[in-house]
C-alpha positions as CSV (number, residue, x, y, z in Angstrom):
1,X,58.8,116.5,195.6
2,X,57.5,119.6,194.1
3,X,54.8,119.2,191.4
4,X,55.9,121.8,189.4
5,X,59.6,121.1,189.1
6,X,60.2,121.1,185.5
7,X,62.9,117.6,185.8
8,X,59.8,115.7,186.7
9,X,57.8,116.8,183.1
10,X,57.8,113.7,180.7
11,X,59.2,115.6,177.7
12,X,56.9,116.4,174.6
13,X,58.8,114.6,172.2
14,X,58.7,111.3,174.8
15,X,54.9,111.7,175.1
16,X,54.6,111.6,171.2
17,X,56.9,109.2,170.5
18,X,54.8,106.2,172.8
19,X,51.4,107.2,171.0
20,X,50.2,104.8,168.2
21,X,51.0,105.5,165.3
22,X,48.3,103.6,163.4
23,X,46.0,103.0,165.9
24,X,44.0,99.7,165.4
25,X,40.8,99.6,164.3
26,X,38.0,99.7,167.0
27,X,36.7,96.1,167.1
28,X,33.1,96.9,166.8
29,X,33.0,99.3,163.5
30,X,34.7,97.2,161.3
31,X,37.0,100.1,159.8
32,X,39.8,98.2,158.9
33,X,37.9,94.9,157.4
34,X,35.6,97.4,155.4
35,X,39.0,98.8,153.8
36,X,40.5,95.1,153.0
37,X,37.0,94.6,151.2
38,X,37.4,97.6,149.3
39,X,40.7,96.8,148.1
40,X,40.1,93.2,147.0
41,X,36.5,94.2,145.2
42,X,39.1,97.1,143.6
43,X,41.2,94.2,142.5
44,X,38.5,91.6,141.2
45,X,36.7,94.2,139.2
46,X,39.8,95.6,137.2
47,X,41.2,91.6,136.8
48,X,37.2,91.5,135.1
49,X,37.2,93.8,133.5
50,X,40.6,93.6,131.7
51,X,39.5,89.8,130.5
52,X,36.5,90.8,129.6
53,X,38.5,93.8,127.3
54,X,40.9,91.1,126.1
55,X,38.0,88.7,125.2
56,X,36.1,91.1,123.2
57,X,39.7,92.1,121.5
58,X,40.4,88.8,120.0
59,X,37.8,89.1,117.2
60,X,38.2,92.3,116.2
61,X,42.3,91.8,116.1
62,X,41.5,88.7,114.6
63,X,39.3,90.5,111.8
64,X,42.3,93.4,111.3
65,X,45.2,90.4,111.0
66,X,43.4,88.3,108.9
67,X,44.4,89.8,105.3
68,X,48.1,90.3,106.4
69,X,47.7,85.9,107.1
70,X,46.3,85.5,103.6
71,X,48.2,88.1,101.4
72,X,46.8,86.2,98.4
73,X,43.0,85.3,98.9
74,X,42.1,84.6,94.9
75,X,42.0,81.2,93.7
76,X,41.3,78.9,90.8
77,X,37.4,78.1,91.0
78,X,36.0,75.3,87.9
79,X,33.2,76.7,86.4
80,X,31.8,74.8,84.2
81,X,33.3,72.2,81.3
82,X,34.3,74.1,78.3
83,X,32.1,72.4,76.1
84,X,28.9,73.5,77.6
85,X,29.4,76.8,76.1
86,X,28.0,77.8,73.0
87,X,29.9,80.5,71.1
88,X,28.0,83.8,70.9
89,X,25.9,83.1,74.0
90,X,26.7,84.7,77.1
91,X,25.2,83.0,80.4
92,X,25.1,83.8,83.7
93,X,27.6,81.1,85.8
94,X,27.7,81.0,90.2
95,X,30.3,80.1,92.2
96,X,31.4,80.0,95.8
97,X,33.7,82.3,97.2
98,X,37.1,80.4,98.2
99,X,37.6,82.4,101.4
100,X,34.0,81.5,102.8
101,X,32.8,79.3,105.9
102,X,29.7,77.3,105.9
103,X,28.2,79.9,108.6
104,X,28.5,82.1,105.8
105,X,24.6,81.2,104.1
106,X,23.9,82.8,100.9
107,X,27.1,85.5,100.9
108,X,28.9,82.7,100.0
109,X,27.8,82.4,96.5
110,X,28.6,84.6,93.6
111,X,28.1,85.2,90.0
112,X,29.7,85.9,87.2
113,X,28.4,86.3,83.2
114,X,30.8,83.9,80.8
115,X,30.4,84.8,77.2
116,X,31.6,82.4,75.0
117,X,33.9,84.2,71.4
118,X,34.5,81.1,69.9
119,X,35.2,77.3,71.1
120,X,38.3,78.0,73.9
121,X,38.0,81.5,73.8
122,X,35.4,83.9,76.4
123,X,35.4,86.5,78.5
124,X,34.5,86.4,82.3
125,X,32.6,89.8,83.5
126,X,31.8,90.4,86.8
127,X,27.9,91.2,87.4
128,X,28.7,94.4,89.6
129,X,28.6,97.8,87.6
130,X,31.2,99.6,87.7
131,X,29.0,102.9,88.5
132,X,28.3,101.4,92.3
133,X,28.5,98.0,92.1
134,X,24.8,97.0,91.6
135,X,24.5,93.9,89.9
136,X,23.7,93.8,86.0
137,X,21.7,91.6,84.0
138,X,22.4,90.5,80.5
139,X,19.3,91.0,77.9
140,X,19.9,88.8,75.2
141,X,17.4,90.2,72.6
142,X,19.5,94.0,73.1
143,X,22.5,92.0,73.6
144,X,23.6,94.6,76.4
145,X,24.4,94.1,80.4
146,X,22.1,96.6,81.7
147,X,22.0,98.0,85.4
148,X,18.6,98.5,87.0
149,X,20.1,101.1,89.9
150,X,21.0,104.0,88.0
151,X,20.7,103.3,83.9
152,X,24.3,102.1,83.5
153,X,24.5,99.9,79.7
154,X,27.5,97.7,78.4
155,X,27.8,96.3,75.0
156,X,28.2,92.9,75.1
157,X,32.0,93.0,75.1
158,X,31.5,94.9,78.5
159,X,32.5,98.3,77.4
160,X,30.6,101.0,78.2
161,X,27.5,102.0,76.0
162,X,25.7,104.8,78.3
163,X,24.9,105.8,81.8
164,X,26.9,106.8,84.6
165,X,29.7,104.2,84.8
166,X,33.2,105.2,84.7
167,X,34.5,102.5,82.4
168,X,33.3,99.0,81.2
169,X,32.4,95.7,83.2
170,X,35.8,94.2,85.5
171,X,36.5,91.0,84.3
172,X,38.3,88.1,85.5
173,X,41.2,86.3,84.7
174,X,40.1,82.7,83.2
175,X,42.5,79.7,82.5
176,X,41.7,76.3,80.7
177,X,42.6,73.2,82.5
178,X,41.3,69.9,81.7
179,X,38.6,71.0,79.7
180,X,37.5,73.2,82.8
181,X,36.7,76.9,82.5
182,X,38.3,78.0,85.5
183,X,38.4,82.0,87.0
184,X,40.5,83.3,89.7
185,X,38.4,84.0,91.7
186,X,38.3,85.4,95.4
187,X,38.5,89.0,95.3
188,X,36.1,91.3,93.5
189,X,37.6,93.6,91.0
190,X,37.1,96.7,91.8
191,X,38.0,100.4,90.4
192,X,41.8,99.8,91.5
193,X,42.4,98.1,88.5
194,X,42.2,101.6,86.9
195,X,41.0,102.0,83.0
């Protein structure tokens, strides 16, 4: 049989065709087990990290949802008993904000100045000026709310005397029940009440 008689040449495409592919790994380097680690610390890292994303997401979507829950967050608060008023004196009153948690400490509390016209009849201001919302205090020899931040005066009826504030004191709404002075209370009021 001659060597060189090209019917006795394994054809090219035959010689390809019964080579591997994918060879397998060699058993001593660990090729393939190294890839199969990669892929499943791939996999735990990205499951991770997306809980650890939609932990830290639930309380700020919690924060952003929570008005749209509670479209109306104001509330009747008591004061006081209408008959510890004096008519003519105005006095500074606290309360506790409705929408508050006891984690919340002192931010809970808030104050408001009740001046009393005449027996079942007052006005309820709220102590934040109206310039920036510094808190004012009520100087009963003057009888003017003054605010020590930047020189802001009311008259007593919490209109505007001087300074820099665009209007007079926000007041809130008050209601009688049971011999209660009662505000509704819950949300400051603010400059989008307008004038």
């Amino acid at each position: 049989m001659n060597q060189h008689d090209p019917s006795n040449k394994p054809a090219a495409n035959e010689s390809a065709a019964n080579k591997p592919t994918n060879p397998a790994p060699c058993g001593g380097c660990g090729a393939g087990a190294s890839e199969n680690r990669r892929g499943f610390l791939f996999a735990a890292g990205t499951t991770l990290l997306t809980i650890g994303g939609a932990l830290a997401a639930v309380p700020i979507v919690g924060a952003a949802l929570a008005p749209a829950a509670n479209r109306n967050p104001n509330k009747w608060l008591p004061l006081a008993k209408t008959d510890t008023f004096v008519p003519g004196d105005t006095v500074l009153m606290k309360f506790t904000n409705p929408w508050s948690t006891p984690d919340d400490g002192v931010s809970r509390e808030n104050a408001c100045y009740v001046r009393c016209l005449e027996p079942g009849k007052f006005q309820v201001f709220a102590v934040n000026c109206a310039h920036l919302g510094c808190p004012v205090e009520w100087f009963e020899q003057s009888r003017l709310f003054m605010c020590p931040c930047h020189g802001g005066v009311y008259y007593e009826d919490g209109s505007r005397a001087s300074g820099p504030p665009p209007r007079g004191l926000f007041e809130y709404e008050w209601r009688l029940t049971d011999g209660n002075l009662e505000i509704l209370g819950g949300r400051l009021p603010g400059l989008q009440e307008g004038t």
